[in-house]
N, C-alpha and C positions, 0 to 999 in steps of 0.2 A: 677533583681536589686530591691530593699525594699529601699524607703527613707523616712526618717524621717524627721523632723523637730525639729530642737534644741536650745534653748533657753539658752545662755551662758552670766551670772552676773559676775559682780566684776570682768572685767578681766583689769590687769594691761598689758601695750604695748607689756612683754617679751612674758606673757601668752600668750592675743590674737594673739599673731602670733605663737605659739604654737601648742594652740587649732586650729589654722583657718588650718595650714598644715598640720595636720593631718587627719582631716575632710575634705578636699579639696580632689574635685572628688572622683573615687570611691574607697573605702577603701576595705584592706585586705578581708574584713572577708562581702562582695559581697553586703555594703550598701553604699551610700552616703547619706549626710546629707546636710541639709540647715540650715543653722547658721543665730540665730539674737545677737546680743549685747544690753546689757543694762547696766550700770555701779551703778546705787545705786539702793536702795529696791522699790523710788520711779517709777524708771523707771521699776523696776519687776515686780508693782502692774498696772502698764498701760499693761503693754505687756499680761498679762498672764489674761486680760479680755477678755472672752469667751473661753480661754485656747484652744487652735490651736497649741500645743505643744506636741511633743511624749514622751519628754526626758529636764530637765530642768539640767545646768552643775553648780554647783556652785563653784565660784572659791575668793579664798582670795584676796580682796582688793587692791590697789595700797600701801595702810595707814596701811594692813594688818587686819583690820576689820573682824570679825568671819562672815565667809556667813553660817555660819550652822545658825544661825539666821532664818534666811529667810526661813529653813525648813516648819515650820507651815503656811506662807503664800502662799509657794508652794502648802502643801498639800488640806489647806483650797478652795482655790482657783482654781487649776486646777488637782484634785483628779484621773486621770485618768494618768495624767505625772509621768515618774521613774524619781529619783534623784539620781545627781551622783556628789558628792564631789571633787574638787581640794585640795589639801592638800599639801602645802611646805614640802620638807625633811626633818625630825626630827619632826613632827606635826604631826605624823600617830593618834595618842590619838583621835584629834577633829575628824577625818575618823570614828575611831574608834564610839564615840561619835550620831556622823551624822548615823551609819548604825543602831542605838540602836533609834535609835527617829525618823526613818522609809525611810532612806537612801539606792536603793537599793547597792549603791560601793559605793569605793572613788580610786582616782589616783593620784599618787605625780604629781605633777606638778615641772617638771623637763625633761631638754632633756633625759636623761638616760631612763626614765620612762613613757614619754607622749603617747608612740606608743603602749600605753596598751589602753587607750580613746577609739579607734572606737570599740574596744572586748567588753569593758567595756559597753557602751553605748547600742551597740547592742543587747548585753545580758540583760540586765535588759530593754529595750523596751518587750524581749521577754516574758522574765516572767510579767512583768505585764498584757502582753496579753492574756497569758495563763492561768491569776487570775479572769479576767474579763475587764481589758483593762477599757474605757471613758463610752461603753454601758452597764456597769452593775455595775450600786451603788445601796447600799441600799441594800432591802431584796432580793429583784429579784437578784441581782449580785450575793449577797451568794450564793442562789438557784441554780443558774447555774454553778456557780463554784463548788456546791457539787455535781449537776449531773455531769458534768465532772472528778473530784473525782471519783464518785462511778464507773460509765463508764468504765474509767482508771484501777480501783480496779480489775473491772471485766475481763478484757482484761489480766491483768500481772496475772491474776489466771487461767484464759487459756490457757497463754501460760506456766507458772509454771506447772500445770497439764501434757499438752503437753510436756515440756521439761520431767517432770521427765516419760513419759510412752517414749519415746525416749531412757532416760537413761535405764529402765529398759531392753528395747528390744535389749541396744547394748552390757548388760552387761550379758545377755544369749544368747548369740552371743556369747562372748567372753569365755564363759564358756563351750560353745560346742566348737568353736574353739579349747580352750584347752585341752578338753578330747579327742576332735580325732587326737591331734599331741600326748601327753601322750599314746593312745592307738597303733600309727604306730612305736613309739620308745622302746614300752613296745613287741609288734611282733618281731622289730628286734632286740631287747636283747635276747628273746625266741631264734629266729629263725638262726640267725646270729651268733650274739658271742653266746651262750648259749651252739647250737650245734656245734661249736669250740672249743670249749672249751671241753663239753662232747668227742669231737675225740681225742682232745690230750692226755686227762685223759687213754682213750682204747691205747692208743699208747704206753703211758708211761707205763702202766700196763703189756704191752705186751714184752718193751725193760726188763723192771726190769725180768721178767719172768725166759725171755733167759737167760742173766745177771746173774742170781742166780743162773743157772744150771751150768755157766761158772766159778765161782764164785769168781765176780770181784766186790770187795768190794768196794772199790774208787764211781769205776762209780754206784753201786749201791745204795750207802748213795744221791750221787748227784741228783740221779732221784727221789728219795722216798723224796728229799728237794723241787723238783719242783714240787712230786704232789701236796704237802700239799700248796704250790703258788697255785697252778690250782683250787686246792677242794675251796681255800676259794675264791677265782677269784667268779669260779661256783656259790655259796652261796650267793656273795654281786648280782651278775647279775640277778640271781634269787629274793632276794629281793628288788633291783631298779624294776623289772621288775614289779613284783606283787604289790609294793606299784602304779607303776603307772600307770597298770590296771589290776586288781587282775580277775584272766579268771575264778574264783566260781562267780563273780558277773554277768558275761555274759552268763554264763554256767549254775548255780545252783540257782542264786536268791540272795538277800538280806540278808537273815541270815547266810546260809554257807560262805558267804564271808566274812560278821560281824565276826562270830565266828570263820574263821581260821585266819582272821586277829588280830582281839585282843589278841586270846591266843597265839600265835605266839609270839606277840612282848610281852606282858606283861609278860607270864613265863617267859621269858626271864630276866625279871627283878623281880620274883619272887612276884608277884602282881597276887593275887585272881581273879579270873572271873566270873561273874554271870550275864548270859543272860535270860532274859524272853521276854515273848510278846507272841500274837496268829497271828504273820504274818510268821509262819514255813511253808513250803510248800504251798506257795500262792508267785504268781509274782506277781508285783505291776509294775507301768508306767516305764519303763527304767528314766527316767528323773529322777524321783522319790529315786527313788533305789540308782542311783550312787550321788544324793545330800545327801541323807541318810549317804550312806557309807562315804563319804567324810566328812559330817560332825561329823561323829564316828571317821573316821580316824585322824583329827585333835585334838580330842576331849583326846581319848589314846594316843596322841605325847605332848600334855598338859600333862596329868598326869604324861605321863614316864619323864618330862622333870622339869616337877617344883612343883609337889604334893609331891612328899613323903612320896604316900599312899599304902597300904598293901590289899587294895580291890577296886575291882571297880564291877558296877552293870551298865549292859546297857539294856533297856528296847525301844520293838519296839512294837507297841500297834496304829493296823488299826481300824480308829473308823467309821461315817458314811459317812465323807468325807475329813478325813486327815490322817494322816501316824505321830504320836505321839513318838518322837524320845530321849530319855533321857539318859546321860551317869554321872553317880554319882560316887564321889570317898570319901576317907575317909581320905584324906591328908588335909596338912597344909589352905587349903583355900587362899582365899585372902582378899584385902584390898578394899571392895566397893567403896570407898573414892577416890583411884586411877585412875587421869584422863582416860578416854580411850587410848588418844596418848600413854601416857608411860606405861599401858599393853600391847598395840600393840607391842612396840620397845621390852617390854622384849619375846617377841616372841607369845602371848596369842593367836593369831589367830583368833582373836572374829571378826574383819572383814571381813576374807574369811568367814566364816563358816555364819555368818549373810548374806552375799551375797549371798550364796547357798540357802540358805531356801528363802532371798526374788526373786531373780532369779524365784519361781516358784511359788510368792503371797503367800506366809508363812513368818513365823517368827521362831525370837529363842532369848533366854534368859538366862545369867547366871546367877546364886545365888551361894554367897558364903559368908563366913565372916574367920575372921582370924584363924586359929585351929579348924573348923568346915567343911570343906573339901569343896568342888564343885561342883555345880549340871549342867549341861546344858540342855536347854528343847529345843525341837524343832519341832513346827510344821510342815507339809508338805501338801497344798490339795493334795488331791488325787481324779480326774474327775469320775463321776458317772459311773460304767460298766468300771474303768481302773483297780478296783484289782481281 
């Protein structure tokens, strides 16, 4: 229990009873207070000698007399006291007024509203104590309130620090998470349907076969309709599978997965391919590799999807401690200008593909401008003795 002592002016009969039940015994928010009364400034200027006050209330008049008045007598005078203004309904202005000329609140003074007072109170006892309260005026009082500042500064940058290595640990977490469900879905596409599907294809192969020797033309149109269902079944299963873990990148390494993956999807679409770099037949940190790929992967689902370019050049280039990752195209570009948010929506992917490289204390970068086509750079460390 925290009690204060409160100094309550200018209160007319309705108020003081108001004010007094509200503040009577212990209130809501785990303070009580002791009330004194004074009714004019004279009697504010007796009371408030030696200032033994936490919290001074000022409240309008019986006569309606402005107590914001008495502001400067409060503060001259007992400099360590918050003030907290009464305000009649339709009178917020003077509140208003009062918290500009160093007022920490104001409260209508009204039943609807009074039962804001011990919040009201409370809280501005607190911040003033936490400015420097009755024992620090003057220079010393700054002084201490800036060592508490800085203190303070230091702490929320600790824990700021803290939170974000938090974040980062939960956000490659979450990225292995997701490669090794990607990876058991991508086996049983392989394994499961894949090789289902390869049985039926040998079956149907084998009914048409007979079929054609019998030669029953019906059923043999009908079969030759369900392989081409089956072939392309097979086709899409196979590239769910390998977009969601292509087995050259667990198997062969970084580049054969880069290069069967891009030319795959971009012939496809009749787009150029030109790959360099000197990390050909060198393995680099698994980490490493499948943040790479994925951010190439994303990189050509960009271009197939909103460049409307006729070449692209991907370049992978191991220097003395990073994995140097670039995919350049010679399409439409974009509009720098454009929030992040709404390339994200149009599907740009610059947060995943940023997540990957930071995920592993790297970076990455787009450059582009309008009919100038699109670069993306992508750092990756690479740990001493990992390539």
């Amino acid at each position: 229990m925290v009690t204060a002592r409160v100094l309550h002016l200018n209160p007319g009969p309705e108020s003081r009873e108001r004010v007094g039940r509200v503040l009577s015994g212990k209130s809501a928010c785990g303070w009580s207070f002791e009330l004194v009364y004074v009714e004019d400034h004279q009697g504010l200027g007796r009371a408030l000698e030696g200032c033994g006050f936490d919290c001074v209330v000022l409240g309008h008049g019986a006569a309606g007399s402005p107590a914001v008045d008495a502001l400067d007598a409060v503060r001259a005078k007992c400099p360590g006291a918050c003030i907290v203004l009464l305000v009649r309904p339709g009178e917020e202005h003077s509140g208003l007024a009062a918290v500009r000329r160093g007022a920490e609140d104001f409260v209508l003074d009204h039943s609807d509203y009074i039962g804001r007072l011990p919040g009201a109170i409370s809280a501005a006892i607190t911040r003033a104590r936490a400015r420097g309260g009755r024992g620090e005026d003057g220079d010393h009082g700054a002084a201490a309130r800036m060592r508490r500042d800085i203190d303070g500064l230091g702490r929320a940058r600790v824990d700021l620090e803290r939170a974000k290595a938090d974040f980062a640990a939960l956000t490659e977490r979450l990225l292995y998470v997701q490669e090794e469900e990607r990876a058991q879905i991508s086996r049983e596409l392989h394994d499961e349907i894949g090789q289902s599907l390869g049985a039926v294809e040998i079956l149907l192969a084998s009914a048409r076969s007979q079929l054609a020797e019998a030669r029953i033309q019906p059923a043999d149109r009908r079969i030759e309709e369900a392989r081409g269902i089956n072939a392309r079944l097979l086709a899409q299963v196979r590239d769910i599978a390998q977009g969601l873990r292509p087995a050259q990148l667990d198997a062969l390494g970084l580049v054969p997965a880069v290069r069967e993956h891009a030319a795959t999807h971009l012939g496809r679409a009749g787009i150029a391919l030109s790959l360099t770099g000197n990390v050909e037949g060198r393995r680099l940190p698994a980490p490493v590799e499948l943040a790479a790929f994925r951010i190439v992967q994303e990189a050509v689902a960009n271009v197939m999807r909103h460049a409307g370019a006729s070449r692209v050049e991907i370049g992978l280039e191991i220097g003395a401690d990073a994995l140097a990752v670039t995919v350049r195209d010679d399409g439409c570009g974009f509009d720098p200008g454009v929030p992040a948010g709404e390339q994200a929506r149009r599907g740009l992917g610059l947060i995943g593909m940023r997540e990957r490289a930071a995920a592993l204390g790297g970076s990455l970068t787009v450059l582009g401008e309008p009919g100038g086509g699109t670069t993306v750079r992508a750092r990756i460390p690479v740990k001493e003795g990992g390539a």
